[in-house]
NUVO-444193 format. One line per field, with one value per residue (C-alpha): residue number from 0; residue in three letters; x, y, z. Coordinates in nm, 4 decimals, always signed. Layout:
NUVO-444193
i: NUM:...
aa: ALA:...
px: X:...
py: Y:...
pz: Z:...
end
This chain:
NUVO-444193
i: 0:1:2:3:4:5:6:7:8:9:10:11:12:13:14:15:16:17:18:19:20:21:22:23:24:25:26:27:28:29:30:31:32:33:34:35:36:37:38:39:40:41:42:43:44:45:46:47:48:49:50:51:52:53:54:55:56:57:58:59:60:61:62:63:64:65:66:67:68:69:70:71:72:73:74:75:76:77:78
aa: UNK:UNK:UNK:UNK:UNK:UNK:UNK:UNK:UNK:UNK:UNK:UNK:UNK:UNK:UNK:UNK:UNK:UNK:UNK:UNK:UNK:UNK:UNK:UNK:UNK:UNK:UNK:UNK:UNK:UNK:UNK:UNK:UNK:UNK:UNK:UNK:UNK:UNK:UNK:UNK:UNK:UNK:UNK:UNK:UNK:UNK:UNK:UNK:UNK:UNK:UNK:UNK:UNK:UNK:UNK:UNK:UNK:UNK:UNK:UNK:UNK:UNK:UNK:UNK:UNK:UNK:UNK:UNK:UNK:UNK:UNK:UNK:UNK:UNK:UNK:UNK:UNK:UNK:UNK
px: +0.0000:+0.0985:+0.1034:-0.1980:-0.3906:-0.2631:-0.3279:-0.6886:-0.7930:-0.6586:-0.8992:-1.1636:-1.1012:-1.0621:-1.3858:-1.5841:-1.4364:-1.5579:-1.8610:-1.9426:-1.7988:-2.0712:-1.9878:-2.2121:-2.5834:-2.7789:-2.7562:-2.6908:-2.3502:-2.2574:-2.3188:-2.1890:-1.8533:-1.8539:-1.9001:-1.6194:-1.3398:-1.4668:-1.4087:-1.0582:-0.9556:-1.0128:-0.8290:-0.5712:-0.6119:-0.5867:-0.2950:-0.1075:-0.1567:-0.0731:+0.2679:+0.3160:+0.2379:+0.4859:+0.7360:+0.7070:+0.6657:+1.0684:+1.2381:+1.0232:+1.0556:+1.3608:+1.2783:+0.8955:+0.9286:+0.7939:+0.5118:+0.5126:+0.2319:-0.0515:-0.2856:-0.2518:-0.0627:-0.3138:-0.1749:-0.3991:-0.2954:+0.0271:+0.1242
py: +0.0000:+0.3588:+0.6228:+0.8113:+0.4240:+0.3977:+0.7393:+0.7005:+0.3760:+0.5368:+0.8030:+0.5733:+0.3823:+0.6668:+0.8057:+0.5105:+0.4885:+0.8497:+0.7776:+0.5136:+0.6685:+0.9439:+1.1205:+1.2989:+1.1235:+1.3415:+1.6000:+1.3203:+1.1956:+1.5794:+1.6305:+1.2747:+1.3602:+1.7236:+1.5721:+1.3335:+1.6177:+1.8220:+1.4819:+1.4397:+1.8026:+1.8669:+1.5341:+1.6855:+1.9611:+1.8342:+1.5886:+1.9042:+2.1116:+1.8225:+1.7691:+2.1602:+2.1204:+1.8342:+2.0279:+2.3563:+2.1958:+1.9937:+2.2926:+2.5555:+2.3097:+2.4271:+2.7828:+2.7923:+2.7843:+2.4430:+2.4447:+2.3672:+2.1753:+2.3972:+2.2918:+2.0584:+1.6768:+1.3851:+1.2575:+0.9330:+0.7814:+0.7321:+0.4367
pz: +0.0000:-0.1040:+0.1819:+0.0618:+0.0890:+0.3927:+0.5244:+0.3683:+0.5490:+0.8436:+0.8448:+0.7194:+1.0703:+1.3148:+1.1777:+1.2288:+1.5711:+1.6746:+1.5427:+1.7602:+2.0887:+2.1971:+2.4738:+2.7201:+2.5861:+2.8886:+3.1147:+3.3927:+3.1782:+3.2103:+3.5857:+3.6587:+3.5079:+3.6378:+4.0094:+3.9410:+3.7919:+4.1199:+4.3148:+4.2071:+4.1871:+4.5607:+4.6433:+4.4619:+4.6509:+4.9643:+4.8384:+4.7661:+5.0800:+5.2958:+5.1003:+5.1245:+5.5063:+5.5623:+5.3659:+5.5975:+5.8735:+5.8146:+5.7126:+5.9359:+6.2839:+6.4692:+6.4000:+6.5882:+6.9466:+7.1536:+7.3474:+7.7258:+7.8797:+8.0261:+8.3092:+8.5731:+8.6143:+8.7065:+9.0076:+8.9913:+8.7036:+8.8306:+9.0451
end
């Protein structure tokens, strides 16, 4: 086969293929897959922050001050 055959039957094939996929029948498909991209995007999101938190919080640690214990010992869970 020549290229322009080939190129040709191609075309023929891809065609046929698109028109058989149909994407987004209803108004349901389109919400279903607009509550999905929302899904993943905000786990993303959070995926993102959390690294960014982890990150800040190994570089940033020796520089914030600790914390000392407020309020009162309980003396009768001891021993």
């Amino acid at each position: 086969m020549d290229q322009r055959g080939l190129q040709q039957e191609f075309q023929v094939q891809f065609s046929n293929v698109v028109s058989r996929v149909q994407f987004f029948q209803s108004d349901w498909d389109i919400a279903s897959f607009a509550i999905f991209f929302i899904f993943i995007g905000m786990v993303l999101l959070l995926v993102i922050l959390v690294l960014i938190r982890c990150c800040c919080c190994c570089c940033c640690d020796d520089e914030r001050p600790r914390g000392r214990k407020v309020g009162i010992e309980n003396m009768a869970l001891e021993p």
